[in-house]
MIBA-125284 format. One line per field, with one value per residue: residue number from 1; z, x, y of N, C-alpha, C in turn; residue in three letters. Coordinates in Angstrom, 3 decimals, padded with zeros to 6 digits. Layout:
BEGIN
i (NUM|...) $
nw (Z|...) $
nu (X|...) $
nv (Y|...) $
caw (Z|...) $
cau (X|...) $
cav (Y|...) $
cw (Z|...) $
cu (X|...) $
cv (Y|...) $
aa (ala|...) $
***
This chain:
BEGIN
i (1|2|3|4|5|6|7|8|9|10|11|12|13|14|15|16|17|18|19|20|21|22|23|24|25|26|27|28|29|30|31|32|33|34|35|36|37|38|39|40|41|42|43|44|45|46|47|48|49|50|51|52|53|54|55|56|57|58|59|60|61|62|63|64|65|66|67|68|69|70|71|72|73|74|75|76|77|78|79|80) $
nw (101.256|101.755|100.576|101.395|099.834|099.355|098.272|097.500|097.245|096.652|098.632|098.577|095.724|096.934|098.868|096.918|095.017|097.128|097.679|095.257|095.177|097.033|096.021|094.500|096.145|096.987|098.452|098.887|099.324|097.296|095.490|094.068|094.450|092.109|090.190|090.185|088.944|086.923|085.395|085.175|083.793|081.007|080.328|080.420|081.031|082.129|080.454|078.210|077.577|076.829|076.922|076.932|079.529|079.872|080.955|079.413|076.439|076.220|076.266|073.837|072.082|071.914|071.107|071.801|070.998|068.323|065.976|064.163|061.269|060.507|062.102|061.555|060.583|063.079|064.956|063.395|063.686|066.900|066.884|065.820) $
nu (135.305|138.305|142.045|145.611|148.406|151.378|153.971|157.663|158.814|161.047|161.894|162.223|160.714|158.495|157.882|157.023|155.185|153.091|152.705|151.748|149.459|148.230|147.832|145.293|143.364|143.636|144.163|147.237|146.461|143.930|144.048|145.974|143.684|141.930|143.892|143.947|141.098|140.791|142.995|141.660|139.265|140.350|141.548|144.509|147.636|145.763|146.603|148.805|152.068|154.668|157.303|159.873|161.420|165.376|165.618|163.977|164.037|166.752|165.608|164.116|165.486|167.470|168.831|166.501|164.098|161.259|160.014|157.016|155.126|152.835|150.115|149.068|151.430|152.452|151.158|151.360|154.055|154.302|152.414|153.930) $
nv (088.158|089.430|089.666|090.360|092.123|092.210|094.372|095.705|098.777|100.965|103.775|106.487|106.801|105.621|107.786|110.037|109.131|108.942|111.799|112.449|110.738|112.087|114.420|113.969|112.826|110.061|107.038|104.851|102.314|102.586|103.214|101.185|099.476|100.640|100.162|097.286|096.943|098.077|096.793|094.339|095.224|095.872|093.163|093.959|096.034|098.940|101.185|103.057|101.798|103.647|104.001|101.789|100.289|100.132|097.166|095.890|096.732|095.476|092.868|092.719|093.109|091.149|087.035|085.619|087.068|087.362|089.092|089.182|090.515|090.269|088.762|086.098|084.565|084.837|083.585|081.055|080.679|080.302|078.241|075.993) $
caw (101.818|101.272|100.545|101.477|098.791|100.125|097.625|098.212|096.557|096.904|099.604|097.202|094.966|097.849|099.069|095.252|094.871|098.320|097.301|094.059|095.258|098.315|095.478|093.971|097.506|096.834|099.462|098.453|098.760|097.164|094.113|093.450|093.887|090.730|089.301|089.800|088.876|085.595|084.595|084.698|082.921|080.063|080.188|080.621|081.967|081.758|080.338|077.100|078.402|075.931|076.723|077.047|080.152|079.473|080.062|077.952|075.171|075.990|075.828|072.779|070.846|072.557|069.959|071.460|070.663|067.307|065.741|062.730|060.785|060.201|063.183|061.214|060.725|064.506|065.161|062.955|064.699|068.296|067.410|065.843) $
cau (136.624|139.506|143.129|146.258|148.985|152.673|155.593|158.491|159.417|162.153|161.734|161.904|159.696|157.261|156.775|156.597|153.923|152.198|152.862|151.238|148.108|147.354|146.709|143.957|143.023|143.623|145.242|148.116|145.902|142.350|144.960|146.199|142.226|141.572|144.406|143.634|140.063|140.909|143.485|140.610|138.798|141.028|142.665|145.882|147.653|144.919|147.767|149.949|153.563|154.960|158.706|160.355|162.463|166.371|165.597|162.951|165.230|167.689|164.899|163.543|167.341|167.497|168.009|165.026|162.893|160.841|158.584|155.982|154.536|151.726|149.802|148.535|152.461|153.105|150.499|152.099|154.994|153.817|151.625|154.534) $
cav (087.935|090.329|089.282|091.060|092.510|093.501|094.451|096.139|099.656|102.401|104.699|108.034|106.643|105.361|109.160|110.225|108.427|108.921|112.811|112.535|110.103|112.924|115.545|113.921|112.508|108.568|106.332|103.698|101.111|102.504|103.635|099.853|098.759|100.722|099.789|095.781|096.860|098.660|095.768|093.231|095.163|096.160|092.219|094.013|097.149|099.581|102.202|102.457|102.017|104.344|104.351|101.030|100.237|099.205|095.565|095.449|097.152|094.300|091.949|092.987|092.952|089.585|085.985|085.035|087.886|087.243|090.281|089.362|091.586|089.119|087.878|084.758|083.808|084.847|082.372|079.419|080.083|079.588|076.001|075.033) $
cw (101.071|101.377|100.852|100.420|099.204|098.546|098.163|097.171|097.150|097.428|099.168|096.176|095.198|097.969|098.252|095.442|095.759|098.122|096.452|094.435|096.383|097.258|095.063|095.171|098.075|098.369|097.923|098.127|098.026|095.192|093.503|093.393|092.684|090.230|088.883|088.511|087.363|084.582|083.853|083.796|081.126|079.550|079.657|081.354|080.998|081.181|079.209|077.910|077.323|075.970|077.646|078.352|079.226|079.314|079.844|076.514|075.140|075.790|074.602|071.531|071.160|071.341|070.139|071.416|069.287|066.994|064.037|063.013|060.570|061.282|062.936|061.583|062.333|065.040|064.974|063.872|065.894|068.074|066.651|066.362) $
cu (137.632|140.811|144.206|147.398|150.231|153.442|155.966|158.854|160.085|161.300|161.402|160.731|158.577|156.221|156.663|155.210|153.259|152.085|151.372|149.517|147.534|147.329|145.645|143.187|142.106|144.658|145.927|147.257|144.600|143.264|145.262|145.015|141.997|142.402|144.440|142.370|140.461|141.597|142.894|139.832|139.173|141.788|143.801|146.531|147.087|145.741|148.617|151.282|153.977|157.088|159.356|161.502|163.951|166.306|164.452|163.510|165.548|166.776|164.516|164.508|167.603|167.619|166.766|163.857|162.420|159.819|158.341|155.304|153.126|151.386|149.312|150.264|153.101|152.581|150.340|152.758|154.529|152.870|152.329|155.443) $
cv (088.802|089.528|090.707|091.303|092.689|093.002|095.446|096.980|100.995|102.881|106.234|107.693|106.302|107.161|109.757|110.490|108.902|110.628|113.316|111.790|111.125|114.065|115.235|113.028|110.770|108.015|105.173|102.329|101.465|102.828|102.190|099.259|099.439|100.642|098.139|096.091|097.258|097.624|095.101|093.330|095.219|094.525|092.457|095.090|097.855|100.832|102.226|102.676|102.214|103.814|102.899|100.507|099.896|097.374|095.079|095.505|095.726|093.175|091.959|092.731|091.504|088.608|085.735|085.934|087.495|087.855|089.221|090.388|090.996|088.426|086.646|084.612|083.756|083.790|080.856|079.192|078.963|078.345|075.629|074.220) $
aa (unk|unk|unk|unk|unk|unk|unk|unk|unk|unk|unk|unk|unk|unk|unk|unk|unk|unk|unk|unk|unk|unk|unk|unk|unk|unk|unk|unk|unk|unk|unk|unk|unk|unk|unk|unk|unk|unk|unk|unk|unk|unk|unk|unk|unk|unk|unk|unk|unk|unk|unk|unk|unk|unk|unk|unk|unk|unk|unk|unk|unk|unk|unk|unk|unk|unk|unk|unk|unk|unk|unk|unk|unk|unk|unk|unk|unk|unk|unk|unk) $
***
């Protein structure tokens, strides 16, 4: 059984994309199957996201952001 997928993205950045996936001679949808497929396997995005959106920035400067340097103490935190 197959499921269906819709979101909704900019018009310029649709035929971008649709540009860019007909040189290496992917469709829209066979391009997001290996990109589910790669997620799953990686349990996350299969990709380093190098350069931070703005509201990620602002998330990140955020009070409620909290970095350790220490993943044991990141780990107190959160079960406490």
């Amino acid at each position: 059984m197959t499921s269906q997928v819709h979101f909704r993205m900019d018009d310029k950045e649709k035929k971008e994309f649709e540009i860019v996936l007909k040189r290496v001679g992917l469709t829209p949808g066979e391009a997001f199957r290996i990109f589910a497929k790669k997620s799953i396997e990686a349990g996350g995005i299969p990709f380093e996201v190098s350069q931070p959106t703005p509201r990620l920035e602002k998330a990140m400067k955020s009070q409620d952001y909290v970095e350790f340097n220490d993943p044991e103490k990141g780990l107190d935190w959160l079960n406490d």
